[in-house]
MARMAR-975968 format. One line per 3 residues: number of its first residue (from 1); their letters; for each residue x, y, z of N, C-alpha, C, CB. Coordinates in pm, 1 decimal, m for minus. Atoms other than C-alpha are relative to their C-alpha. Glycine has a CB too. Example, Ala and Ser with C-alpha at 12.3 -4.5 7.8 and 13.67 -1.06 7.14 Angstrom:
BEGIN
1 = AS = 89.0 m119.0 0.0 1230.0 m450.0 780.0 90.0 120.0 0.0 m99.2 2.7 124.6; m82.0 m119.0 m6.0 1367.0 m106.0 714.0 m77.0 109.0 73.0 41.4 46.2 m141.5
***
This chain:
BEGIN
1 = XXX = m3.9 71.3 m125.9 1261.3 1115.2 460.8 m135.3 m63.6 29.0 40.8 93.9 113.5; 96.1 33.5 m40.5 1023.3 889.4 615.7 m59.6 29.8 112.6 6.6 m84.1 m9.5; 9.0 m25.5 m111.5 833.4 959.4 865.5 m177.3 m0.7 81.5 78.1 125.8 m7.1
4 = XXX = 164.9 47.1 m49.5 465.8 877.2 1047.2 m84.4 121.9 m38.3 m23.3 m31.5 189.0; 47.6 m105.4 87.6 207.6 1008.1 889.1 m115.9 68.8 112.0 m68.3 m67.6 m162.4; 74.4 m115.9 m83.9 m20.7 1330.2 1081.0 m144.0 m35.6 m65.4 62.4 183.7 m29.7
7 = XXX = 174.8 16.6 54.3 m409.6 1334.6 1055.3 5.4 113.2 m117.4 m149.4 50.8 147.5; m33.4 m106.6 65.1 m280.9 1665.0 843.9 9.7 m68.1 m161.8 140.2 69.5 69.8; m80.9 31.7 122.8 m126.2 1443.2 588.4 m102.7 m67.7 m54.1 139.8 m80.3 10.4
10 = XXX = 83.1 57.6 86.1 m467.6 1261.5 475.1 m6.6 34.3 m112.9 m98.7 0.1 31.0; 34.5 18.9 101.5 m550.5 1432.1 238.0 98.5 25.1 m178.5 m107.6 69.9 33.0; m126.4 62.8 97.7 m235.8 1434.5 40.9 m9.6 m121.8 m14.7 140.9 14.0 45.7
13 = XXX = m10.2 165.7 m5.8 m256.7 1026.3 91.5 m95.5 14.6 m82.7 m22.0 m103.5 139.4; 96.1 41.2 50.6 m582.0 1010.9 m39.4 20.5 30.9 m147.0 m109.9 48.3 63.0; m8.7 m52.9 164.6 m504.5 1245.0 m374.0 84.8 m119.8 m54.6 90.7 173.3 m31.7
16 = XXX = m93.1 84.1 4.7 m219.7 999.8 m377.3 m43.2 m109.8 m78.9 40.5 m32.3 120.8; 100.5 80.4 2.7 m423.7 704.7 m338.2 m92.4 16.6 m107.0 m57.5 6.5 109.3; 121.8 m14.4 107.1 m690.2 780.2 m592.3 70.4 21.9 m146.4 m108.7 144.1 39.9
19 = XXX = m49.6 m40.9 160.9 m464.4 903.7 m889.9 85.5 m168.3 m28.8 146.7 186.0 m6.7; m111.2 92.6 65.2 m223.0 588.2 m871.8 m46.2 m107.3 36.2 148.4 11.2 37.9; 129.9 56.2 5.1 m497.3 361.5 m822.6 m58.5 m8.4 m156.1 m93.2 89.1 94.4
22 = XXX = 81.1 35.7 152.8 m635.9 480.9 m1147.6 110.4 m5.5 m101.7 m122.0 128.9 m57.4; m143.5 34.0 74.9 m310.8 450.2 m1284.5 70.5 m162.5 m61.2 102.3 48.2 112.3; m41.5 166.5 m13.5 m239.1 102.4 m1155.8 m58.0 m76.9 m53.2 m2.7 m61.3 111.3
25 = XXX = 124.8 20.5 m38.4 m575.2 8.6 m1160.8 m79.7 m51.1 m236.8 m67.4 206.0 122.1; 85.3 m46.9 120.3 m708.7 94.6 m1539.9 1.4 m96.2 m103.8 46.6 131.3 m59.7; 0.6 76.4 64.3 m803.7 m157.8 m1739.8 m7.3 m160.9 49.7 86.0 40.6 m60.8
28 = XXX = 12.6 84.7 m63.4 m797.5 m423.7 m1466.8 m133.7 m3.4 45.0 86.1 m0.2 77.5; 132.4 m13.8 m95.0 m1139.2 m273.9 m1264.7 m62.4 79.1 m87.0 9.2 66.6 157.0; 129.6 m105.4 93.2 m1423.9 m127.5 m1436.5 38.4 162.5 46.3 m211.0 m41.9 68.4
31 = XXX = m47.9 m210.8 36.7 m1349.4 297.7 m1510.4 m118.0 27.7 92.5 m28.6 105.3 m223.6; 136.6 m38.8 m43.1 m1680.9 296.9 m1336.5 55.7 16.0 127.8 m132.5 m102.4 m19.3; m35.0 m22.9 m117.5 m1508.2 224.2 m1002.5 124.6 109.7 20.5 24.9 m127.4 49.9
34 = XXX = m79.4 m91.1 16.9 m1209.8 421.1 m1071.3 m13.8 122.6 10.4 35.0 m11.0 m79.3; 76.9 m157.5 20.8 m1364.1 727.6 m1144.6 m145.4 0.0 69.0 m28.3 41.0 m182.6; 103.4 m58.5 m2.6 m1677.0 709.6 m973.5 40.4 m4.2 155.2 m133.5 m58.7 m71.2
37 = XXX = m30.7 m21.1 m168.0 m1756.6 785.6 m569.9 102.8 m79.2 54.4 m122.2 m36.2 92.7; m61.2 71.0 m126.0 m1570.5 518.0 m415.7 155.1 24.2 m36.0 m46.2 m180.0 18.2; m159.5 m15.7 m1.0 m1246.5 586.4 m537.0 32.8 187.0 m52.7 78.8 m141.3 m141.7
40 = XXX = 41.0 m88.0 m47.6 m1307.0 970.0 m495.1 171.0 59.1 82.8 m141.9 m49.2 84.1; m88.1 m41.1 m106.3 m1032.7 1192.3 m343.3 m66.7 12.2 127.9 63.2 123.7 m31.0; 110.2 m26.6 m112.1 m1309.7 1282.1 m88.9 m52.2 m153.4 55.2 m143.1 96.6 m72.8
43 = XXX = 34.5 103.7 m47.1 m1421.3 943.0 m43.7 147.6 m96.0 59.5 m89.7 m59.4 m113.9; m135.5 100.5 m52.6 m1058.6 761.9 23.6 37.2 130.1 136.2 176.6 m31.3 m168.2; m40.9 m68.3 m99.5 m971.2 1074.4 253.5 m129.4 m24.6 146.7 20.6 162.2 m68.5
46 = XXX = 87.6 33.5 m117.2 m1311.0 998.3 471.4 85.1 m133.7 51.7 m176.9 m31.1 m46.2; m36.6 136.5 4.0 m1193.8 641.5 445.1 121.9 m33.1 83.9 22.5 m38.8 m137.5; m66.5 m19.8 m51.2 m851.9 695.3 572.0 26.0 99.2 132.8 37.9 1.3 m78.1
49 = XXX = 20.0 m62.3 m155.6 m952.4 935.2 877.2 m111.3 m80.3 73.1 m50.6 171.1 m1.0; 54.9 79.5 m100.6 m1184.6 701.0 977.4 68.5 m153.3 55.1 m132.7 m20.1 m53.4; m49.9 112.7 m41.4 m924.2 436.8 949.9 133.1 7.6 131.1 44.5 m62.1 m137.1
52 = XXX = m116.9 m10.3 m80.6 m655.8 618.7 1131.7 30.3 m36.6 161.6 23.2 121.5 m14.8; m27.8 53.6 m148.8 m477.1 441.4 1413.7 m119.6 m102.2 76.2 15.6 141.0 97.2; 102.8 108.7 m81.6 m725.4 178.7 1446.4 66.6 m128.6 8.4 m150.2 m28.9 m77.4
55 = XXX = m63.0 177.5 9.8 m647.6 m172.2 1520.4 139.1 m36.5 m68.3 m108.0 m98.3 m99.3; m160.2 17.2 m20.6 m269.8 m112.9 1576.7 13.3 62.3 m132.5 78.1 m168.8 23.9; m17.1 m21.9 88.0 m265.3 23.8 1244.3 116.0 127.6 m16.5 m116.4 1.3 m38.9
58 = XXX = m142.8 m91.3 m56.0 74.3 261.5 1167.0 m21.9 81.5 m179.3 214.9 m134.2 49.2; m25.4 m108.2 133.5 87.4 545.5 817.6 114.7 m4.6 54.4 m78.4 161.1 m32.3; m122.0 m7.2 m1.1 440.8 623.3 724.4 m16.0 84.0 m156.8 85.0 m152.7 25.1
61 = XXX = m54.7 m136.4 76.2 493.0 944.5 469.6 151.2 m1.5 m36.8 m20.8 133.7 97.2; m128.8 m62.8 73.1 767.9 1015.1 198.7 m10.9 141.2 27.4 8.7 m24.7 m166.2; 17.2 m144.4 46.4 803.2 1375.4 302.8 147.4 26.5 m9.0 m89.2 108.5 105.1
64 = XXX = m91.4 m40.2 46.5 1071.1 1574.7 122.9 m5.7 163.1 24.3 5.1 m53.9 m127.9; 78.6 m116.5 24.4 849.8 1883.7 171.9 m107.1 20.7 m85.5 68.3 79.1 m30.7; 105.4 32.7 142.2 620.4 1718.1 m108.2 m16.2 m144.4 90.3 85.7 m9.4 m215.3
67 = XXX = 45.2 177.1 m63.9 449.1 1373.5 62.0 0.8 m56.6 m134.5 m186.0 m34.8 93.3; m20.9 66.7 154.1 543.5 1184.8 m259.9 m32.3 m146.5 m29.8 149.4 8.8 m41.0; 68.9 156.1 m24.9 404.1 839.3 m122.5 28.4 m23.2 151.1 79.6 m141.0 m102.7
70 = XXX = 66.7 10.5 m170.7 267.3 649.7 194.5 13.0 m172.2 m24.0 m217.8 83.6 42.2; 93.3 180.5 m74.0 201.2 285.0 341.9 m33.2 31.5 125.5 110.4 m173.5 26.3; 89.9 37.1 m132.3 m10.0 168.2 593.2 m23.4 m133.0 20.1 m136.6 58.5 m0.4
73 = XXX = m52.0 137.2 m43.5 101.5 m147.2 803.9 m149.9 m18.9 108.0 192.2 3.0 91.8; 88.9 58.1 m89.5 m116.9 m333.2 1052.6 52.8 m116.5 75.3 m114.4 m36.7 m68.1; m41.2 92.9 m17.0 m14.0 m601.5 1252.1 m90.8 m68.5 22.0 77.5 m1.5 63.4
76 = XXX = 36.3 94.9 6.8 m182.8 m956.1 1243.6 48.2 m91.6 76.3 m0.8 m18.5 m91.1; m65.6 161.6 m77.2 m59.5 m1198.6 1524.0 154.3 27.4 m26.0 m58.3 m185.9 m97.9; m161.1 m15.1 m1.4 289.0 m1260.3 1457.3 41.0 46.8 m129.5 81.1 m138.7 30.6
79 = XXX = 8.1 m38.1 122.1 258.7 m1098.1 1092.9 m61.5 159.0 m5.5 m83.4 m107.8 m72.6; 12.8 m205.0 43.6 256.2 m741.2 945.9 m98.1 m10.1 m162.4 242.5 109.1 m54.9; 66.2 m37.3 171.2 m18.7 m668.4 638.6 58.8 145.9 m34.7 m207.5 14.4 m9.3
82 = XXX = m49.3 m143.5 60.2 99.3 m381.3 424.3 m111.3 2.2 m42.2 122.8 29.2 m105.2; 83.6 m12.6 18.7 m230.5 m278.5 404.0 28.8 84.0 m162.5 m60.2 44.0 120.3; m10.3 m101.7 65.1 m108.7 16.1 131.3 149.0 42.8 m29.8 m73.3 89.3 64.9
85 = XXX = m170.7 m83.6 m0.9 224.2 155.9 m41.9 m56.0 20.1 m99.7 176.0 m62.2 7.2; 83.1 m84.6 153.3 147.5 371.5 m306.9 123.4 145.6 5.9 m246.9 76.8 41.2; m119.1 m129.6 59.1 410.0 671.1 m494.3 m82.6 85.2 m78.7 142.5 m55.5 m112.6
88 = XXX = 68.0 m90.0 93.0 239.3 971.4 m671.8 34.3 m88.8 m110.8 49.1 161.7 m10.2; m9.2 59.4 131.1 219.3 815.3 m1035.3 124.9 132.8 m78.6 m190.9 m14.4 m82.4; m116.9 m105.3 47.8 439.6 1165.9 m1113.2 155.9 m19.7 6.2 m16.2 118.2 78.6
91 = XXX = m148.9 52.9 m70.6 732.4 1025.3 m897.7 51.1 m98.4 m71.9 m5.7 m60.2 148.5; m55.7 142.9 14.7 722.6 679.6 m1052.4 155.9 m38.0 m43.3 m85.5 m61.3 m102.4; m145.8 26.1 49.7 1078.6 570.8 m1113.4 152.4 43.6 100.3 3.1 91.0 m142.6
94 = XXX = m96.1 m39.5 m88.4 1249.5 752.1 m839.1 31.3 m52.4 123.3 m17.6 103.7 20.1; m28.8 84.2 m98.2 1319.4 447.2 m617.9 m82.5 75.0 145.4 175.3 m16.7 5.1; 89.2 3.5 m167.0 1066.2 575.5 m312.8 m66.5 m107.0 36.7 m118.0 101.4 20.7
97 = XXX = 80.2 172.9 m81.4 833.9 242.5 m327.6 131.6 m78.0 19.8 m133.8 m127.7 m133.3; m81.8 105.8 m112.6 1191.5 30.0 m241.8 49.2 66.2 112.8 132.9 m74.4 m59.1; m3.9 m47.1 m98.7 1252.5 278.4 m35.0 m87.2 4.2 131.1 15.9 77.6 m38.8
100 = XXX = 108.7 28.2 m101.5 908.7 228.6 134.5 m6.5 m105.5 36.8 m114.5 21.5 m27.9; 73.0 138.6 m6.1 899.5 m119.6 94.2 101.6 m34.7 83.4 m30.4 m99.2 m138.4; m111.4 30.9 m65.9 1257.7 m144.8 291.9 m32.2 50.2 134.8 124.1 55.2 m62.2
103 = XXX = 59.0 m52.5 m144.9 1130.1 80.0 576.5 m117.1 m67.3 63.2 m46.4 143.4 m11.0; 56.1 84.3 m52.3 847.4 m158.0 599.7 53.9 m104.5 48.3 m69.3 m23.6 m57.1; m116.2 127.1 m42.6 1109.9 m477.6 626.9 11.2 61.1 145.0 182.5 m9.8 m103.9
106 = XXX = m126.0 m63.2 m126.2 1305.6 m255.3 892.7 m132.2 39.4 100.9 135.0 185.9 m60.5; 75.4 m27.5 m136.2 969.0 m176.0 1141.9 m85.5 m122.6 39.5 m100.3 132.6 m11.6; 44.8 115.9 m38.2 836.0 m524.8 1095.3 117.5 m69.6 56.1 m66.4 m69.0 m106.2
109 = XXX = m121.1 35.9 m55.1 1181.9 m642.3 1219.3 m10.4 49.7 134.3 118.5 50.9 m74.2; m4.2 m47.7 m101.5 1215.0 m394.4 1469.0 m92.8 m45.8 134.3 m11.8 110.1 m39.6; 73.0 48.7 m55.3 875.8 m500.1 1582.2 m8.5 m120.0 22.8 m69.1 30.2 m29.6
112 = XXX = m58.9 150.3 m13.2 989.6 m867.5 1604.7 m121.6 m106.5 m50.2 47.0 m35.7 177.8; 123.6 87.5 64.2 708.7 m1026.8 1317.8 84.6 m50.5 m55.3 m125.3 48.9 m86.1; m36.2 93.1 74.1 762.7 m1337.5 1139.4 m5.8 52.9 m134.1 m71.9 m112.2 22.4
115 = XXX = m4.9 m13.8 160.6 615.4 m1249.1 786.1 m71.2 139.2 1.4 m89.2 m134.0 m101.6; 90.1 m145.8 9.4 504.6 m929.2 611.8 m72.1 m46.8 m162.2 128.2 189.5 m3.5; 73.9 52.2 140.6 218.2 m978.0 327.7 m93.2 95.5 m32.2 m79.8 m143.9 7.1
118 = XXX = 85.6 m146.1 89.1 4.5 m771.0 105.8 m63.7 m147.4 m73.4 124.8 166.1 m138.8; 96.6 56.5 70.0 m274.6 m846.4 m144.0 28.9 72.9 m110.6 m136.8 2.6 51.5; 8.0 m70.1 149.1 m262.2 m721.0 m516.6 m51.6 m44.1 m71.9 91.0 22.2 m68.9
121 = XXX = 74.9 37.2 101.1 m456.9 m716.0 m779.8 90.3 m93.8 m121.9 m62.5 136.0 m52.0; m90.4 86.9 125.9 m366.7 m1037.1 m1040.1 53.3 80.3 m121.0 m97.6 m117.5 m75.4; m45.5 m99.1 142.8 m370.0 m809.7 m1326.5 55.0 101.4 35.7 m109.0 56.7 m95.5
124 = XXX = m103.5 m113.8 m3.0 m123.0 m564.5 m1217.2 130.4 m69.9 19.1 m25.6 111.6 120.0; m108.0 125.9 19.7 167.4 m746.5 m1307.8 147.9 164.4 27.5 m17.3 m126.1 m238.0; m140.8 m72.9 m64.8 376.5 m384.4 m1250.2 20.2 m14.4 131.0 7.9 149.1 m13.5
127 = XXX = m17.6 6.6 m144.5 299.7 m415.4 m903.0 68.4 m152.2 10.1 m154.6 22.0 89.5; m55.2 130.1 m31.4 370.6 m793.1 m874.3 146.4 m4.1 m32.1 m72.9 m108.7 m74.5; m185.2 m4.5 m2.1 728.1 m733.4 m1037.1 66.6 35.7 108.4 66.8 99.4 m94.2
130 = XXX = m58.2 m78.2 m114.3 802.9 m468.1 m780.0 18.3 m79.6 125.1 m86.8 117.7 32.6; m31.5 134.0 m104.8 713.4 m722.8 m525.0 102.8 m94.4 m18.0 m109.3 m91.1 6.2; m127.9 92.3 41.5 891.6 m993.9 m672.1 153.7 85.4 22.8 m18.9 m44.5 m182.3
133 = XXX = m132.5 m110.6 16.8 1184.7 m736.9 m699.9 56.1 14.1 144.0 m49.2 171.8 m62.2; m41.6 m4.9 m102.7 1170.7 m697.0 m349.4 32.0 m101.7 98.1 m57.4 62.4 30.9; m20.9 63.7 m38.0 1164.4 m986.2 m237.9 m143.8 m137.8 46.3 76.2 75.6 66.6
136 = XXX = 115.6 120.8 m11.3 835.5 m1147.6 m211.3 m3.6 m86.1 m94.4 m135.9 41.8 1.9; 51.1 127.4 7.8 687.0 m1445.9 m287.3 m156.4 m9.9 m44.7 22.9 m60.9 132.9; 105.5 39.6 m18.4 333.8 m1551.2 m445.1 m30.7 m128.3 68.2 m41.4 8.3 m98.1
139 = XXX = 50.0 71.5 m128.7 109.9 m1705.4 m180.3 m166.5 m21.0 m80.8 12.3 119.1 180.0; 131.5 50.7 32.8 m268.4 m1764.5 m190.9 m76.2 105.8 m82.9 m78.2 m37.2 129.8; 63.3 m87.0 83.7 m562.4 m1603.7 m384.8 m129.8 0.0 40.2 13.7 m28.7 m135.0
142 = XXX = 137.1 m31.8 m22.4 m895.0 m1447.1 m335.9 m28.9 107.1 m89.3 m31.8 35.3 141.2; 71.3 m102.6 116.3 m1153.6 m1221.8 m492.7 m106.5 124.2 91.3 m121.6 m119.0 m127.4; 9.0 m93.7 m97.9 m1256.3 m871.5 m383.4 m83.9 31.0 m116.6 121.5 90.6 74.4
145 = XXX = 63.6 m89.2 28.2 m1487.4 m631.5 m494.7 38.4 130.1 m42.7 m56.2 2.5 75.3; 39.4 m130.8 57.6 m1415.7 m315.1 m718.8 m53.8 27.5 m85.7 62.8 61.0 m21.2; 109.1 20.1 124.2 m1718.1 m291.8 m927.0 m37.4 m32.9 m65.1 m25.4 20.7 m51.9
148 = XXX = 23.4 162.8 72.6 m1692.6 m636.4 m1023.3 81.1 m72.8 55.0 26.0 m26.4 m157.9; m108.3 56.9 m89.7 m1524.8 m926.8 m883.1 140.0 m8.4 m97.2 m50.9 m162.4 62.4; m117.2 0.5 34.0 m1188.5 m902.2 m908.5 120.2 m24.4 95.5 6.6 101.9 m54.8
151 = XXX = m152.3 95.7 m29.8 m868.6 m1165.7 m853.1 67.2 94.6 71.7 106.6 m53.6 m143.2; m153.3 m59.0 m126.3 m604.0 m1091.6 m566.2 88.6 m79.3 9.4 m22.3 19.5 167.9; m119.9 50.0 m34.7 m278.8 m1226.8 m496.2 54.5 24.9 84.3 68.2 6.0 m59.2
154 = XXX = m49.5 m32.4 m147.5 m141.3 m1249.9 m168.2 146.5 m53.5 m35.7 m90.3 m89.0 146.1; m114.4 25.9 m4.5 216.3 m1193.9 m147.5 59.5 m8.1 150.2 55.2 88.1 m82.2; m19.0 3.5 m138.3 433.5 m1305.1 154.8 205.3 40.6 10.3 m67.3 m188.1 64.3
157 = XXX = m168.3 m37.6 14.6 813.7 m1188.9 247.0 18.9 m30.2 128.8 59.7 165.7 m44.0; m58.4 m5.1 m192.6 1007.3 m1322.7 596.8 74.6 82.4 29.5 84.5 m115.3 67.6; m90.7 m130.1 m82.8 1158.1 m1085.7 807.0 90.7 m54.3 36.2 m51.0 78.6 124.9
160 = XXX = m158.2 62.2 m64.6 1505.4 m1133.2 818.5 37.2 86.3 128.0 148.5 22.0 m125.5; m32.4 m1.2 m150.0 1634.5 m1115.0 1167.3 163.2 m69.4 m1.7 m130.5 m104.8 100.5; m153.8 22.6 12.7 2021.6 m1029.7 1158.9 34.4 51.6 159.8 86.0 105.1 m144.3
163 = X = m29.0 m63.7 m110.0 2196.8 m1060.9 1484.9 142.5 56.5 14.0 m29.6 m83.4 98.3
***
């Protein structure tokens, strides 16, 4: 079940976060960032309690009795960023990211936004399927910082609005 995530549940997110990261991640961003402080179970769990509930920002937990994956939405004007959706790398395959990625659709709806968009790394072409899969769209591109510059892809999806 889904369900909003507790200041309790960080640091499950973060282990989360950090393993399927270096999962996703490996071979795209230098091993240096991967594995060194900043991508840290300890460092993403600071990261995420200092981010919690800021600037409208919303967590949302797979718990089963095992938190097995998370996102973290934000709203933007008349637009929702999926800041984060991420599945233990253990889980992979057991339909929870469309399951997450549908419960995102259904609270950006609810919440009455036009578009919902994320950023991903170019070279993670599993993630970009999944997107594609779901229904997005590539959109624009920029370049971020994980221990070298490194390509993004902004994906965008409209919120269907059934009456």
């Amino acid at each position: 079940m889904i369900r909003p995530m507790e200041r309790a549940d960080i640091p499950r997110v973060a282990e989360i976060h950090t393993f399927a990261r270096r999962v996703a991640y490996r071979g795209a961003v230098p091993d240096g960032f991967l594995f060194g402080d900043q991508n840290s179970v300890q460092t993403r769990a600071k990261a995420f309690a200092d981010e919690f509930g800021k600037n409208g920002r919303a967590g949302f937990v797979w718990d089963d009795g095992i938190i097995r994956g998370f996102l973290i939405v934000a709203p933007t004007g008349e637009d929702l960023e999926l800041e984060r959706i991420f599945v233990d790398p253990l889980m992979f395959g057991e339909g929870l990211g469309r399951k997450l990625s549908a419960f995102c659709d259904e609270y950006a709806k609810q919440k009455g936004l036009k578009q919902i968009y994320l950023w991903v790394l170019e070279a993670n072409h599993s993630a970009r399927g999944f997107y594609e899969n779901v229904g997005y769209r590539m959109g624009s591109s920029r370049t971020d910082q994980m221990g070298e510059a490194t390509p993004m892809v902004r994906y965008v999806k409209d919120v269907k609005v059934y009456d």
